[in-house]
Each structure stands twice: as structure tokens, then as C-alpha cells.
N, C-alpha and C positions, 0 to 999 in steps of 0.2 A: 504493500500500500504506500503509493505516494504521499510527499508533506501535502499540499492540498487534499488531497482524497482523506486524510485522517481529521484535515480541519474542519472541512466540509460534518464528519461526522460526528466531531464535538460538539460541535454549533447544532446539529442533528437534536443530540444527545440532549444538550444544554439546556433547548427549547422545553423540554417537558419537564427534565429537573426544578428549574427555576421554577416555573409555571404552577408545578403540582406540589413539591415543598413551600415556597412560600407561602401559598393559602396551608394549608394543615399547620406550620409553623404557627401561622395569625391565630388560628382556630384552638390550636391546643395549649398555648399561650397567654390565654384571655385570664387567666387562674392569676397567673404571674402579676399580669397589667391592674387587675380588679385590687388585687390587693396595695400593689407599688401606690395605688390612686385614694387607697380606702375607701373602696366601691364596694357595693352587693355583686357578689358575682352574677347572681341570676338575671339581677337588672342588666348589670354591664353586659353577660353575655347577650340579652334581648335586644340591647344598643347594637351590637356588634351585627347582630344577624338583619337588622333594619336597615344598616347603611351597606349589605350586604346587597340585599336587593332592590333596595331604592336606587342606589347609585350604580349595577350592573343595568337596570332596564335606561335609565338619563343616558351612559354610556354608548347603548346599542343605539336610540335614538339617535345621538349629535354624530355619530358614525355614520351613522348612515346619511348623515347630512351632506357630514364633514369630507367624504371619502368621493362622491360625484364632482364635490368644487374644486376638489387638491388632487386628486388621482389618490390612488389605495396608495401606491410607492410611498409617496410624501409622507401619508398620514402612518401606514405599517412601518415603515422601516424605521420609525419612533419611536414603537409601541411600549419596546423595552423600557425608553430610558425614562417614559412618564411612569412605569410600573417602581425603577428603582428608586423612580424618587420618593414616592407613596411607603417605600419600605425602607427608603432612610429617615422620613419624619417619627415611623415607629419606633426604630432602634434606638433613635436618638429623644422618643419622649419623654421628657421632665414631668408634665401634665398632662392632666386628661385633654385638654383644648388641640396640644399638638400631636396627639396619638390617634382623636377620631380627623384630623386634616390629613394624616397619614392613609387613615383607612379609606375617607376618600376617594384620594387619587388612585389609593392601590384596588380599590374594587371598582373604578370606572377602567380602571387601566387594564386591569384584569380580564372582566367580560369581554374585550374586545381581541386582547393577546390570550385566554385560552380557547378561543372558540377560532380564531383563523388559524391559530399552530397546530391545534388539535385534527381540525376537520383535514386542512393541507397534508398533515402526516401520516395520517389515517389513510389520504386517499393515492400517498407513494407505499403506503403497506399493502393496496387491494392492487394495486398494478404491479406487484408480485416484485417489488426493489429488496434485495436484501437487508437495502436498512430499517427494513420490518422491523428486525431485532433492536434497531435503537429506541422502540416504542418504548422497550422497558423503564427507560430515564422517566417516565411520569410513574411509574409505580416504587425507582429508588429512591425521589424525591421523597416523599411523605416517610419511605421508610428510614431517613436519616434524620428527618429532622423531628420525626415521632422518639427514636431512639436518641435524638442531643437531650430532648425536653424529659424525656423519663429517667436519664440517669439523671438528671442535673435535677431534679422537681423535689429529689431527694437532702438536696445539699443546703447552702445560704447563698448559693453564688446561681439560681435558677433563672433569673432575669439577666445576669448578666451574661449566661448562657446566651440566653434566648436571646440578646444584642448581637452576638459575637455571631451568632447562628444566621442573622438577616444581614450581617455585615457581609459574610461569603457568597451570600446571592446577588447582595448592588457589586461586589468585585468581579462576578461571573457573567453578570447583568452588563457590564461596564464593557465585558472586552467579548461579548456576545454585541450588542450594540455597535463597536469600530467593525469588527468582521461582515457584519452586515451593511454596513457606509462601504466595503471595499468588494462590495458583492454584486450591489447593484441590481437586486432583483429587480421582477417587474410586479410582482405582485396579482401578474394575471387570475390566477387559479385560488384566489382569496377567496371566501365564501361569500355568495351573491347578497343572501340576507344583512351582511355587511358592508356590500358596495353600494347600493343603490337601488331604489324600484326601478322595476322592466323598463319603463320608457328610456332611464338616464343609459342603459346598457346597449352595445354593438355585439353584432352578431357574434364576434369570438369572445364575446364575456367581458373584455374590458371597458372601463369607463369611458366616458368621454375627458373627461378629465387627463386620465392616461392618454387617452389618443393625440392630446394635443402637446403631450412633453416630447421636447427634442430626441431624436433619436440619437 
């Protein structure tokens, strides 16, 4: 295997790490946060799951706005870095003010990067690509950072765990993000419910948007 061909696979790889650990990380973490804040967990966790899906449905809307006026490229080839940013306002919350502005951005950022990385990779595992097998990077996500949070939930150092734990995903997040500036997708095969209604679309699936970026 060639240095690109192995890049290409991390970046593969990477996409569903990120993607699937972070959210589990948020989720099984909330124990951590509720307490740092002197919250009711139950409350807080109710907060957590509200901005969950209030902010993933705003999300898919402004996307679909956003992604016919700018082309998908413009607006995907982003996705990551609005996601890292939403999970370094978590890592780094002092209060409760700038952990739910974290959650925010990370669960509009979210709805939008696991539903085009998910479906996209999904749809080079059904066209029989070998890198089928890097599907697994969404299932060792959660299994790493379920296992940071359960040794650590044990200790006095559990949040600071859980810091150190979203720190490695905006570093991953970071050089996942340049890899993609040097990639230059086009973004064609992005999920349609994410580009645009019927009318905005050309017969091979792209925006109009897209059609009018330089070649």
C-alpha cells in the first residue's frame, strides 16, 4: 500500500471515529459535566437531549438552504472544523453557559457530518470497495471512549479524563480537516436530503451551486 493509499484510508477511518466517539463521549459524560456545574443530573441530562434534537432538525434545515447557495464542497469540506469547534467549547467549559454553546454547535455540526459521512460510506461498502472494512472506525469510536470514561469515572481525575478524551478528537478533527483542503472533493454523491429540493438539482445530482464553481 502506497503513502496516499494509506492516507486516503485514515481519513476513511477517521471519518467515523470522530463522528461516533464524540457523540457517546458527550453522552456518557453528562454525569461528569452535571456534577462539575452542580446540576441534577436528570435535569441536565433532559437539557442535553433537547439541544440534541432541536439543534440537529435547525441544522438539516439551514443545510439545506445553505448547501444550493454555496455548493455542498464549500459548505462539506467544513463540516469538521464547525464540529471541532463545538467540542472544544466542551472540553474547555468552566460553566454551564459555555458547555451548552459547545453542545450547540457540536449537535448542528453533527446532524449534518454524520449523516453525509455515514450514508457516503455506506454507499462505497454496497459497491463492494474493500474499504468496507474501515466501516469499523464508527463502532471503535464509542468503544474507546466508553472505555476512557469507565476507567476514569472511577478515579478524581474523570472530567479531566473526559477533557483530554475530546482534546484527541479536535487534534484528529484538525488534521482530518487540512487532508480534506488538499483533497479537493467535489462532494457530488453527498446525500440529496442534504443538498437541496428537486428543482435546485441537475440531472447528475449536483447542485447548481456546484455547477457554477470553477473547474
Amino acid at each position: 500500500m502506497d503513502t496516499q493509499s494509506l492516507k486516503d484510508k485514515l481519513m476513511f477511518m477517521s471519518v467515523g471515529y470522530i463522528c461516533s466517539g464524540s457523540l457517546i463521549a458527550i453522552l456518557a459524560s453528562i454525569q461528569f459535566y452535571a456534577s462539575f456545574f452542580s446540576q441534577e443530573q436528570t435535569f441536565f441530562a433532559a437539557l442535553v437531549a433537547v439541544f440534541w434534537v432541536l439543534f440537529s432538525a435547525v441544522s438539516i434545515l439551514l443545510i439545506r438552504y445553505l448547501v444550493p447557495k454555496y455548493g455542498a464542497k464549500a459548505i462539506y469540506e467544513h463540516d469538521i472544523l464547525v464540529l471541532m469547534i463545538g467540542i472544544l467549547f466542551i472540553s474547555l467549559a468552566l460553566n454551564i453557559a459555555m458547555y451548552f454553546v459547545g453542545l450547540l454547535i457540536f449537535f448542528g455540526a453533527l446532524a449534518v457530518f454524520f449523516y453525509e459521512n455515514f450514508n457516503r460510506q455506506v454507499a462505497v461498502a454496497r459497491a463492494g470497495s474493500k474499504d468496507c472494512l474501515s466501516l469499523c472506525s464508527w463502532a471503535i469510536g464509542p468503544i474507546v471512549a466508553m472505555l476512557v470514561i469507565i476507567i476514569f469515572s472511577f478515579t478524581d481525575y474523570s472530567l479531566l479524563a473526559t477533557r483530554i478524551l475530546f482534546a484527541h478528537y479536535i487534534a484528529l478533527g484538525f488534521w482530518l480537516w487540512i487532508q480534506r483542503l488538499d483533497r479537493h472533493e467535489s462532494y457530488y454523491d453527498a446525500p440529496t436530503v442534504l443538498i437541496s429540493t428537486p428543482q435546485d438539482e441537475t440531472t447528475d445530482g449536483k447542485t447548481k451551486a456546484d455547477e457554477e464553481e470553477p473547474k
